[in-house]
N, C-alpha and C positions, 0 to 999 in steps of 0.2 A: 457387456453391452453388445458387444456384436453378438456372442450366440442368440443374444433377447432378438436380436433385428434381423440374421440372418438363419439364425439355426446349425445345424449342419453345412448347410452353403459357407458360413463362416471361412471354412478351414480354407487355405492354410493359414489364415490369420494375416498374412504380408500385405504390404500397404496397396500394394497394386491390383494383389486381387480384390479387395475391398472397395478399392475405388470403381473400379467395373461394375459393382454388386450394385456398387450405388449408383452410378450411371443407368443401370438397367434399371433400378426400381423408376427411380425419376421418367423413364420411358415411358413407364407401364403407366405411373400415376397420370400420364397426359390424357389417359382415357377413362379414366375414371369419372364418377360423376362428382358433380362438385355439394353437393347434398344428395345424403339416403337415410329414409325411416328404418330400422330394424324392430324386429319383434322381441328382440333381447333388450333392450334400454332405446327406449322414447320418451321425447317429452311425456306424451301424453300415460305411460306408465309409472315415468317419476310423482307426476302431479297427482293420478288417483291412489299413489301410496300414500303420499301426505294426506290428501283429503281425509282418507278414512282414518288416520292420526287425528284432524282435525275434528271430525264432527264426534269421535267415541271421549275426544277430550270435552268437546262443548256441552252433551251429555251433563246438566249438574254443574258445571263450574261456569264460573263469571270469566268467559275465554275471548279471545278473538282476534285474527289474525289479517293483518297491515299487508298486504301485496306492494311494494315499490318496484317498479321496472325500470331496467336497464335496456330497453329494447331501442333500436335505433329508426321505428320509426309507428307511425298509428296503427297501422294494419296488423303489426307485427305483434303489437300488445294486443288490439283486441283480440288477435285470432289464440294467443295465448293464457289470456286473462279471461275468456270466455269457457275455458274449462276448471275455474276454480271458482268454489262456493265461500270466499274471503272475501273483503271487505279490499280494497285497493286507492291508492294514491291516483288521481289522473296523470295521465299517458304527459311525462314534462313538467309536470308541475314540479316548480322551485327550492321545495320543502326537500327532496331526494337530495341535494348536496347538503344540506345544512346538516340531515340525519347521518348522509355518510361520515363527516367530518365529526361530528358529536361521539360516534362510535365507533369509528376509525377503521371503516369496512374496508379490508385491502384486495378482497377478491369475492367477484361471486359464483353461484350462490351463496348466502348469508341468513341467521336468522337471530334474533336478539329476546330474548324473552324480559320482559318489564313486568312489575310486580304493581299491585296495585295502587302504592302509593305513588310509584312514578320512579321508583330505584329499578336501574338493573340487576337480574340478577344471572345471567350469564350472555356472553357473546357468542357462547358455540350451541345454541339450541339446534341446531340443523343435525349436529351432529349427534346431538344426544338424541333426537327424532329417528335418527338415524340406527342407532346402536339400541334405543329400546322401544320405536313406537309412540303410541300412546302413553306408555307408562313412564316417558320421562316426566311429564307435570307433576309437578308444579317446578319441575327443574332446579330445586333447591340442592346446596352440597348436600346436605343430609341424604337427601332423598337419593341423588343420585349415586351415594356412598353405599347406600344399601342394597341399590339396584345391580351395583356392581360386585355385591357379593353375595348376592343371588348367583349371577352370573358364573363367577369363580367357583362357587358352590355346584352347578350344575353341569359344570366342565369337567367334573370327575368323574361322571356318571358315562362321557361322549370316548367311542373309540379311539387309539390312538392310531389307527390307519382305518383307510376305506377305502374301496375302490368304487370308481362312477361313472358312471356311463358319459357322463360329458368330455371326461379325461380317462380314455381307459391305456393309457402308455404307462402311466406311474400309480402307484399308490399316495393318495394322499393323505397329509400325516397333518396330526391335528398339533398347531403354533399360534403360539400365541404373538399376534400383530398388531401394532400401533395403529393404522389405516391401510385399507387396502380396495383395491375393485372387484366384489365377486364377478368373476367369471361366468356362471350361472345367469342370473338375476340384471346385475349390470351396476348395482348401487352399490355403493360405498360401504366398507365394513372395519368395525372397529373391535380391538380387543382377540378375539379366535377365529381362526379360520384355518378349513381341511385345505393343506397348500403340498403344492409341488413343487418344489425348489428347484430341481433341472429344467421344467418348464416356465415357471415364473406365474402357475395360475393358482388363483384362491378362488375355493367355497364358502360361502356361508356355513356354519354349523347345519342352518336347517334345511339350506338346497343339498348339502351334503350327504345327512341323512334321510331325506328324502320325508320329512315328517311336516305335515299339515295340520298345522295350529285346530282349524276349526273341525277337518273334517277326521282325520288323520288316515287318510289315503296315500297312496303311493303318485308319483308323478313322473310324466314321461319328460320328452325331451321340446315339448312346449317350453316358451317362455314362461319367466318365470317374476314375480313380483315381491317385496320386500317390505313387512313391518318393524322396524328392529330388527328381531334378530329372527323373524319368523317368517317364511320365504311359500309364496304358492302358486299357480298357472296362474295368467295373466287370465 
């Protein structure tokens, strides 16, 4: 925990030094700003991942997607609900606690996929959006059973080190992880990632290798955005 927080500065490790470390950060954060946009992970680069999940899924199927916010106040939804082409709950309306409670939402974001008889059929769709794109729909086990062995399937084909320009201290070695933040990208990653274990940073497979789904171009040190498991400049 502390080399994650301090690094190097760590050492010696004793209580005292430590406490100092901490004292100085606490300084320094007095100056900081209390909100900043980055070009690595923005709202507004989470939301155009989804979106294009969204419309290549509505594409052909009977889809459509419920926005409920948790925003604490009007301005704050429209200015955020004004970049998504979904369908949304009004800003307080009543209905948000009764659905939380029916599906037992204990953190967000969240996403719930319902089937068309009105069954659910899974609680973690965000994350399956997450780890395959568009191609999680119809988000059935099945579906997502085979998705996943694609995946394992094509993880033998992927280096077991690389080296990258984002991290060029370590080689990153290809692990397989439950959930994790690329570093790269800035979104959430499930299942593989090119990681560094003395620094504590993960790649995407595909910020990793540096491959581009549509174009298959090489990519600099631009931001970088995320379909499942397929990652490109913002």
């Amino acid at each position: 925990m502390h080399l994650t927080a301090y690094v190097a500065c760590a050492f010696p490790f004793n209580e005292e030094h430590l406490k100092q470390l901490e004292e100085e950060v606490e300084e320094k954060a007095k100056g900081w700003p209390e909100k900043v946009k980055h070009e690595l992970h923005t709202g507004h680069e989470l939301i155009r991942t989804k979106r294009k999940a969204y419309l290549k899924i509505g594409k052909g199927n009977a889809f459509e997607v419920i926005f409920i916010s948790s925003d604490r106040d009007q301005s704050t939804f429209d200015e955020f609900y004004s970049e998504m082409p979904w369908l949304a709950l009004p800003f307080g309306d009543g209905r948000k606690q009764l659905l939380s409670r029916k599906f037992k939402i204990q953190g967000i974001p969240a996403a719930v996929a319902i089937g068309p008889s009105g069954r659910t059929i899974t609680k973690e769709a965000r994350m399956h959006v997450t780890a395959y794109g568009a191609d999680a729909f119809p988000f059935t086990e099945e579906h997502l059973k085979q998705l996943e062995e694609e995946i394992e399937e094509k993880a033998k084909g992927w280096p077991e080190k690389v080296k990258h320009e984002l991290h060029t201290e370590h080689e990153l070695i290809r692990t397989k992880r439950s959930v994790y933040g690329c570093d790269g990208c800035g979104e959430t990653g499930y299942r593989w990632s090119f990681y560094c274990k003395h620094c504590d940073f993960d790649l995407h497979p595909k910020c990793s290798l540096k491959e581009d789904e549509d174009a298959g171009t090489e990519k600099g040190k631009e931001g970088r955005i995320c379909d499942g498991d397929v990652c490109r400049r913002a």
